[in-house]
Backbone bond lengths (Angstrom), bond angles and torsions (degrees), N, CA, C in turn:
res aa  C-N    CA-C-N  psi(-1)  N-CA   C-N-CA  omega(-1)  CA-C   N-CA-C  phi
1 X - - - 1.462 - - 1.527 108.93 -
2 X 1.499 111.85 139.12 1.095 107.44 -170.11 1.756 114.98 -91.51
3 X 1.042 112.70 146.48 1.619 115.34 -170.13 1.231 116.33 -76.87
4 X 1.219 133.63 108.36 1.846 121.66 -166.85 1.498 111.86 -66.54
5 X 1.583 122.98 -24.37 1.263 143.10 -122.37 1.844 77.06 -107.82
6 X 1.104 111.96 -63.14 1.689 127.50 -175.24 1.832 90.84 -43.85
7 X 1.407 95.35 -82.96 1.560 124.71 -173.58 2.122 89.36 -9.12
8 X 1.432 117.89 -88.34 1.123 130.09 153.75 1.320 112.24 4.00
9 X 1.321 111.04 -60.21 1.543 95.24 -157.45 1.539 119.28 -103.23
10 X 2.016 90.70 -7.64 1.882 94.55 155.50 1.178 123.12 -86.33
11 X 1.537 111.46 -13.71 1.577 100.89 167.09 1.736 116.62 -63.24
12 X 1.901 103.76 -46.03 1.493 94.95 173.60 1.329 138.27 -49.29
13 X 1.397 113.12 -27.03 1.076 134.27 -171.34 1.451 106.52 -90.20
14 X 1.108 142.40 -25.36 1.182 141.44 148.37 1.520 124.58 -71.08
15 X 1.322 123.04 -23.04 1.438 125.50 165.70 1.614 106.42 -74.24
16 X 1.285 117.62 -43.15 1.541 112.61 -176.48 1.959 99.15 -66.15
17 X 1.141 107.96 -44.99 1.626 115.21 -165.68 1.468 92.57 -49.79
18 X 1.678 116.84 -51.43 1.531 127.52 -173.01 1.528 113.97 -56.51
19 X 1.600 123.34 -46.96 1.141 143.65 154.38 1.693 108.08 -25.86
20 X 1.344 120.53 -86.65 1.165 129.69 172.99 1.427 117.38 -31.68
21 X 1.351 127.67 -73.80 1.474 125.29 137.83 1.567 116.13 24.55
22 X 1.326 100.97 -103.65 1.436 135.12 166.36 1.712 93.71 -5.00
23 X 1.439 87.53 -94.69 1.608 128.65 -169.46 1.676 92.48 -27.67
24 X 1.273 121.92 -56.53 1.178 105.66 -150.30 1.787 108.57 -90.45
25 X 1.690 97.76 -23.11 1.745 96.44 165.69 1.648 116.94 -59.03
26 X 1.555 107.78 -30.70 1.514 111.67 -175.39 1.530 102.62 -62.26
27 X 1.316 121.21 -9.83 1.683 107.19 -171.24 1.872 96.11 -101.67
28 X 1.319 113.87 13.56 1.543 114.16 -172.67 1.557 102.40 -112.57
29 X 1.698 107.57 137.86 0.642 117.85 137.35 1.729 154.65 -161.44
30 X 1.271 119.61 -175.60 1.399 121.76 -143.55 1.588 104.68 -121.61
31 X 1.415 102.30 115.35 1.836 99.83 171.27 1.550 101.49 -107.91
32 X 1.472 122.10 161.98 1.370 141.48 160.30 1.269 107.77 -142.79
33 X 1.471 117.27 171.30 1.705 125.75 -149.88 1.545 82.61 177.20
34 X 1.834 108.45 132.11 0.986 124.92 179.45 1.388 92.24 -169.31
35 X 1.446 112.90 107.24 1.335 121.78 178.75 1.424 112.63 103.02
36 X 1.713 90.62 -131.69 1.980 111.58 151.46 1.450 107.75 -112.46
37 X 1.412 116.65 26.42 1.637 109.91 157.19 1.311 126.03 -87.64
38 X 1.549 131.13 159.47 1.203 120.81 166.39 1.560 106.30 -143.60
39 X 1.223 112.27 132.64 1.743 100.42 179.90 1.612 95.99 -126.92
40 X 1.080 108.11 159.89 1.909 112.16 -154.71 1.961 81.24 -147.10
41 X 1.659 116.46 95.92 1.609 108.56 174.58 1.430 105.64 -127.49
42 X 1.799 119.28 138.46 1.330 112.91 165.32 1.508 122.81 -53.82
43 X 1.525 107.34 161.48 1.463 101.19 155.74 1.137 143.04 -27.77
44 X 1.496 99.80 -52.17 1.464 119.20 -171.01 1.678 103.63 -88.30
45 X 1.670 114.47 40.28 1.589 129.02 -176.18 1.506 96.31 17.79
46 X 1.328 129.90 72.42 1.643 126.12 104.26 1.384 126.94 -93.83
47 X 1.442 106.70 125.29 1.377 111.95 176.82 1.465 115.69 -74.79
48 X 1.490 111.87 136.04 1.511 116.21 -165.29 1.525 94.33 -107.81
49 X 1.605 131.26 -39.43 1.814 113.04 170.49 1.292 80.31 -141.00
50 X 1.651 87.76 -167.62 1.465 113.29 -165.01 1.374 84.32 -171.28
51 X 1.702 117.79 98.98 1.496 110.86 148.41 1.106 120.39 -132.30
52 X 1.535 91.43 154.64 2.061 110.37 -172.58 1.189 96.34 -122.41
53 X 1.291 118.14 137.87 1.577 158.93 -131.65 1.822 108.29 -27.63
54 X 1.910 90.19 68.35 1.599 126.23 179.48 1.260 116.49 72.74
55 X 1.446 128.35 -1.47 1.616 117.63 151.43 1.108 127.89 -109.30
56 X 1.486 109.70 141.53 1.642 140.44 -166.66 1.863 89.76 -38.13
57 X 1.113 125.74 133.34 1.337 122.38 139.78 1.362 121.24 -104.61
58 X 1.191 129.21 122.97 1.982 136.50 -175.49 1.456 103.28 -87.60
59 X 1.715 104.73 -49.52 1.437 82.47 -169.94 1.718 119.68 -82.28
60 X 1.622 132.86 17.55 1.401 172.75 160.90 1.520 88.48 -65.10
61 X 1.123 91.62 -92.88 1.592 100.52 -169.62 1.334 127.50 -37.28
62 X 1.570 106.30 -37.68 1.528 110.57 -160.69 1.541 92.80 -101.59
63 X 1.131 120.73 -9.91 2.122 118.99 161.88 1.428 128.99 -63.53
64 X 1.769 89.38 -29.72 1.392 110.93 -167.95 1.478 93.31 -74.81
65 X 1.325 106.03 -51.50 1.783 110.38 -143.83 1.975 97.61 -83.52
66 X 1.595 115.03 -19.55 1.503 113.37 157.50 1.346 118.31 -66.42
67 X 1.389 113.01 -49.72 1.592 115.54 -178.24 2.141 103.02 -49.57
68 X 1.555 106.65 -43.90 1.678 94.91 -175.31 1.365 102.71 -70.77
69 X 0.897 117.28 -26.42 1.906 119.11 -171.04 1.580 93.11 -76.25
70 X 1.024 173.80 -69.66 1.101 177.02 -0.30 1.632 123.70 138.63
71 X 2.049 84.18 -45.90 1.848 86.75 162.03 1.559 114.13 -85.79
72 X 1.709 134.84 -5.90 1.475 141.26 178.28 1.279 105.47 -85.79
73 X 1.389 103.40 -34.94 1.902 95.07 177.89 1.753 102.82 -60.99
74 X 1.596 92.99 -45.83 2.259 96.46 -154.32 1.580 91.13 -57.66
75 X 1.571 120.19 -32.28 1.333 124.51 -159.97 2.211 104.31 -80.01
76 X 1.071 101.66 -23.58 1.408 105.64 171.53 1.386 113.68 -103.11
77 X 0.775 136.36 -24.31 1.522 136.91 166.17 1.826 92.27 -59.46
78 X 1.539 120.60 -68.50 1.252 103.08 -176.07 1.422 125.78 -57.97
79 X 1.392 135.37 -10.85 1.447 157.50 151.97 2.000 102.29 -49.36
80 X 1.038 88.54 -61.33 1.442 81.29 169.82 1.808 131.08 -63.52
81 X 0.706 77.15 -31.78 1.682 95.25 179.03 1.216 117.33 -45.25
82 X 1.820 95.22 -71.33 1.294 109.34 148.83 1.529 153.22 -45.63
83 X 1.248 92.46 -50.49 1.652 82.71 157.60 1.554 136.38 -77.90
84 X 1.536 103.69 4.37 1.726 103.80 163.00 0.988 119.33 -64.38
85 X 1.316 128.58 -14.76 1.642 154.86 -152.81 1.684 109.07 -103.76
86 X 1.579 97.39 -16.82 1.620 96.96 175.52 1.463 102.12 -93.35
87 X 1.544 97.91 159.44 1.292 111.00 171.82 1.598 131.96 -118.61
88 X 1.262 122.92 91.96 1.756 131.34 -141.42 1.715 90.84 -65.86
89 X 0.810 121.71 -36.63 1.740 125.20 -167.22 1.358 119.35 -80.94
């Protein structure tokens, strides 16, 4: 029989582990250059610029960083989905 009490406390322990994670990609980061582009994004994929041939583009940047927000929701919504499908007991 499975222990609910345990169950609980590996999920916490995996949300904090996940937490940590996070935390420590948010202190990373990542440039690429292809051409006269440059995109400069954290770990945790927010893009911080986007420049083409050395000026800042905002409205670049801020397409990019909706398009990832948009594909993490579709990608957690289907996470959810799935785990209605588990059975904790």
């Amino acid at each position: 029989m499975l222990n609910p009490f345990k169950m609980l406390g590996d999920m916490n322990a995996m949300r904090k582990q996940a937490m940590a994670i996070q935390q420590a990609l948010e202190g990373e980061e990542f440039e690429v250059m292809v051409g006269n582009v440059r995109i400069l994004i954290t770990g945790n994929q927010n893009v911080t610029l986007v420049e083409m041939g050395g000026l800042p583009n905002e409205d670049v940047r801020q397409a990019v960083n909706d398009a990832i927000k948009k594909s993490q929701q579709a990608a957690a919504g289907k996470l959810a989905e799935l785990s209605k499908g588990i059975n904790l007991q």
